[in-house]
N, C-alpha and C positions, 0 to 999 in steps of 0.2 A: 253886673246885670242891672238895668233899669228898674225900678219898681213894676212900670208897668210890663214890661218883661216877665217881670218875677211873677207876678198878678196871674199874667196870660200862663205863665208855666204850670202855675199852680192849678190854676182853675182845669188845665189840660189834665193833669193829671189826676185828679179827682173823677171828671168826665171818664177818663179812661177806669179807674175802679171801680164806679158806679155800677160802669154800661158791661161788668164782668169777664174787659179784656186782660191780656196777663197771660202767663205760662199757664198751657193746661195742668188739670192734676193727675198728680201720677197715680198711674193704676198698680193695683193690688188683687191677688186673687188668695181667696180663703177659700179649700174644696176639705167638704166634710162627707167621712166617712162612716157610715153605720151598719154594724155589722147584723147581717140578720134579721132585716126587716121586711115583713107581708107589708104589701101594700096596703090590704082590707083590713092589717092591724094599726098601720098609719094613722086611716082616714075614722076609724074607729077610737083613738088616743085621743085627747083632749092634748092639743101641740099648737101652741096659738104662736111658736116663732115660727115654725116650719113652716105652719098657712101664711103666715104674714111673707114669706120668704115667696111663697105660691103667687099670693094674692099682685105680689111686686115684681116677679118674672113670668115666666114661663115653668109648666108644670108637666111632667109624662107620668102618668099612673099606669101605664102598659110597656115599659122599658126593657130591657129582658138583661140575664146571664146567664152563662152556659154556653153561649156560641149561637151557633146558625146548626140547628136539628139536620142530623143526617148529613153533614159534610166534616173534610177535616177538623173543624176549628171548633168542632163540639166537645166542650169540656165538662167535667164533673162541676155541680155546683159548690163546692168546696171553696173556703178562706184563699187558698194558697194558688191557685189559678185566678177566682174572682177578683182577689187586689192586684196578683200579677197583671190582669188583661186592664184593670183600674188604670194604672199608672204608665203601664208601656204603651196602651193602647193600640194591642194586639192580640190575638185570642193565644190560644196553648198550639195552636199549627207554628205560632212563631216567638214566643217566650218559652216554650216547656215546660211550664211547672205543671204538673200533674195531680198534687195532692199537697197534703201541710206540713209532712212531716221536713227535719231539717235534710233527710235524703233525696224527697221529692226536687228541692232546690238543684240541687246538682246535675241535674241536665239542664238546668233555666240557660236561655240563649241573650242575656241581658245588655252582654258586650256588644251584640246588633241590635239587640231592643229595647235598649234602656229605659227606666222611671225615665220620665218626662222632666224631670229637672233637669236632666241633662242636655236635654234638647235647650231647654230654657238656657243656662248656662253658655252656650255654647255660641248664644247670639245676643244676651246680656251677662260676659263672664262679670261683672260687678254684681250681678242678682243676688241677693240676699235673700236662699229657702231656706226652709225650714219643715220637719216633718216628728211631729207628736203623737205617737201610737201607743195605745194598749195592750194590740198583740206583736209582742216583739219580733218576729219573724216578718214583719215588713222592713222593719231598719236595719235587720241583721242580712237577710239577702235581696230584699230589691234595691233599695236604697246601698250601693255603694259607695266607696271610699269619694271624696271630694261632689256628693251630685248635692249635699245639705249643707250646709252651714251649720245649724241645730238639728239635735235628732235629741228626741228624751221617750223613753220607755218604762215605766213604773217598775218596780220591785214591788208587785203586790199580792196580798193572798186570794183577790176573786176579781172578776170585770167591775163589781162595783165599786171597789175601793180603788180601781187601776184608771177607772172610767172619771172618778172624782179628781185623781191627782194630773190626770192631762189636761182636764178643764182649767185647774188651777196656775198650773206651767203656760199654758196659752195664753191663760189672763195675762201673768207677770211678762212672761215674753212679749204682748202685744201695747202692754205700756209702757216696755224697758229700750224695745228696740222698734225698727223700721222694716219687717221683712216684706220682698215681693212677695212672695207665693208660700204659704202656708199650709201644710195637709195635716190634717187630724183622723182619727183612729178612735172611734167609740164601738165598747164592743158587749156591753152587758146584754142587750136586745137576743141577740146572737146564744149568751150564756141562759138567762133566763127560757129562751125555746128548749134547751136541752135538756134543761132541767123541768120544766112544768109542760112543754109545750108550745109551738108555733103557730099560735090563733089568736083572734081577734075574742075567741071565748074565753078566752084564761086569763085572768086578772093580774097573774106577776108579770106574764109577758107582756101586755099591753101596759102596765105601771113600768116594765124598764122603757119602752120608748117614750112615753113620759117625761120619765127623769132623764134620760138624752135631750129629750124638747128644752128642757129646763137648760140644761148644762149648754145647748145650742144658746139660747140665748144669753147666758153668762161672756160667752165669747161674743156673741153680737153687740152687745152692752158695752165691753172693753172696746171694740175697734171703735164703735160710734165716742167714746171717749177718751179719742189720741185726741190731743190737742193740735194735730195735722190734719184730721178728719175731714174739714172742711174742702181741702187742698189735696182728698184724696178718691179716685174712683173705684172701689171695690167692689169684684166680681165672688157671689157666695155660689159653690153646689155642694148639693146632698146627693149623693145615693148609698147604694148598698153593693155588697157584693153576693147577695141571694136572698129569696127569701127560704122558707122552712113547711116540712109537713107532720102533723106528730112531732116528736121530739127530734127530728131527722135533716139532714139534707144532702145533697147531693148526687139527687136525681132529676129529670126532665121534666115532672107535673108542673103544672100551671103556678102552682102554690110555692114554688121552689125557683122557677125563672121569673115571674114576674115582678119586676122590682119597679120603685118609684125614680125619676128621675128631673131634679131642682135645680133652677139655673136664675141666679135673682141678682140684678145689678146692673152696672153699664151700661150697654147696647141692647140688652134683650129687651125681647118683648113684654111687656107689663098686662097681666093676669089671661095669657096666653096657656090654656091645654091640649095638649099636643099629642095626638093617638096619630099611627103605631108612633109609638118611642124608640128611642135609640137603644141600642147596645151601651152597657156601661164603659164600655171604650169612647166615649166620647168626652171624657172629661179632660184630656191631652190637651183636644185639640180645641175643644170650647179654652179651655183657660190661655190657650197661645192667640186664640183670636182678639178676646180682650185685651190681651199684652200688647198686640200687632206685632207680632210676629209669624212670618210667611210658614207654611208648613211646607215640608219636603216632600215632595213624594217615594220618596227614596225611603225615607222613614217605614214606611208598612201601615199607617195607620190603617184602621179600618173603618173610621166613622169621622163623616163631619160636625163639626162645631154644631152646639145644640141649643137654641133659642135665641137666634139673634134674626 
């Protein structure tokens, strides 16, 4: 090659990194679960990742669980229905789980409705997931045999020391390795209602989601420092799988289906509030939009992709 060959080459290719041509970057979704959160205990917390997460997507503070009032797919506000409808994104008319206990599982319809990894899987089998829970009965029956990559579940004695050590596994996980799709499980929010109460008046309850805000951004901190970071598009949600009344839930009040719903990254809309909100069944198929990948209709979803 001539110098001025080489010259011109060079100079081309510089132009080309400048002007931010190149492979795009590859997308990532992080979807965070919190268990047991009021909305009006949210926006009452001092959570300056979660707003920050708001402030940079799209936000639904009228979101709902439970189903759709007065048709089949009305379910108890309970853990074991509200993750199931989380991750299949279908309600209890077509996952089955009814309640939390490990018997409730066994009518689950999972083999037709599978966690969403699986769908993921299925159109990128290389996908690298991954899923970090608290409460172990997500990894033990929704998450079946080959839909994870990683699954970690704490051996611990309360949500707060269970809630510490998935923070911790997330970190190490998100500097160790390179996952697509990532789901987390925080569940003190949840424990602390049960214990003190489900209000935005009670001090422990609104201090657990706090210390979730906190522990959210530990994780957001770790992804902003992969050293890929730059070269990568990460999609974040939050939600919940109900809120709480009194120490209680699992009924219809307001205070018990109305959940927040966070969608912050990629394509979404930036500091977009979005009334009515979705069904927490929309996190399937938000996180398959960012991926680009086609949804099935075959599948059963029940909600479209949410903030883009």
């Amino acid at each position: 090659m001539t110098r001025i060959r080489f010259v011109a080459t060079l100079l081309l290719t510089l132009s080309l990194a400048c002007s931010g041509d190149g492979p795009p970057p590859t997308k990532h979704a992080l979807v965070i679960g919190v268990d047991g959160v009021r909305v009006d205990a949210l926006r009452e917390a001092s959570t300056p990742n979660i707003d920050a997460l708001s402030a940079e997507g799209a936000v639904s503070y009228d979101a709902f669980a439970g189903g759709e009032l007065g048709t089949s797919n009305e379910q108890v506000t309970f853990s074991g229905p509200g993750w199931s409808s989380i991750l299949a994104g279908v309600w209890i008319d077509k996952h089955g789980v009814a309640g939390n206990t490990s018997s409730a599982f066994d009518d689950s319809r999972f083999d037709e409705y599978p966690h969403f990894f699986r769908r993921i899987r299925e159109q990128m089998p290389d996908a690298y997931l991954s899923s970090f829970v608290t409460w172990g009965p997500i990894n033990e029956h929704i998450v079946a045999p080959g839909d994870a990559d990683e699954e970690f579940s704490p051996e611990a004695n309360d949500s707060f020391e269970g809630d510490a050590m998935v923070t911790d596994a997330v970190v190490d996980h998100l500097s160790a390795q390179t996952p697509d799709v990532v789901f987390i499980h925080l569940d003190n929010p949840d424990f602390q209602g049960h214990l003190h109460g489900f209000s935005p008046m009670v001090p422990e309850y609104v201090q657990a989601v706090e210390t979730v805000d906190a522990q959210i951004g530990q994780v957001l901190d770790a992804v902003r420092a992969r050293p890929t970071y730059a070269r990568e598009d990460w999609l974040v949600v939050v939600t919940t799988d109900h809120g709480g009344i009194e120490q209680m839930h699992g009924g219809q009040s307001a205070e018990e289906r109305t959940i927040p719903f966070i969608v912050s990254g990629g394509a979404t809309q930036r500091g977009a509030t979005i009334s009515p909100g979705p069904g927490h069944t929309a996190v399937p198929p938000t996180v398959l939009r960012h991926l680009g990948i086609a949804i099935n209709a075959s599948w059963g979803w029940e909600s479209e992709p949410f903030g883009f």
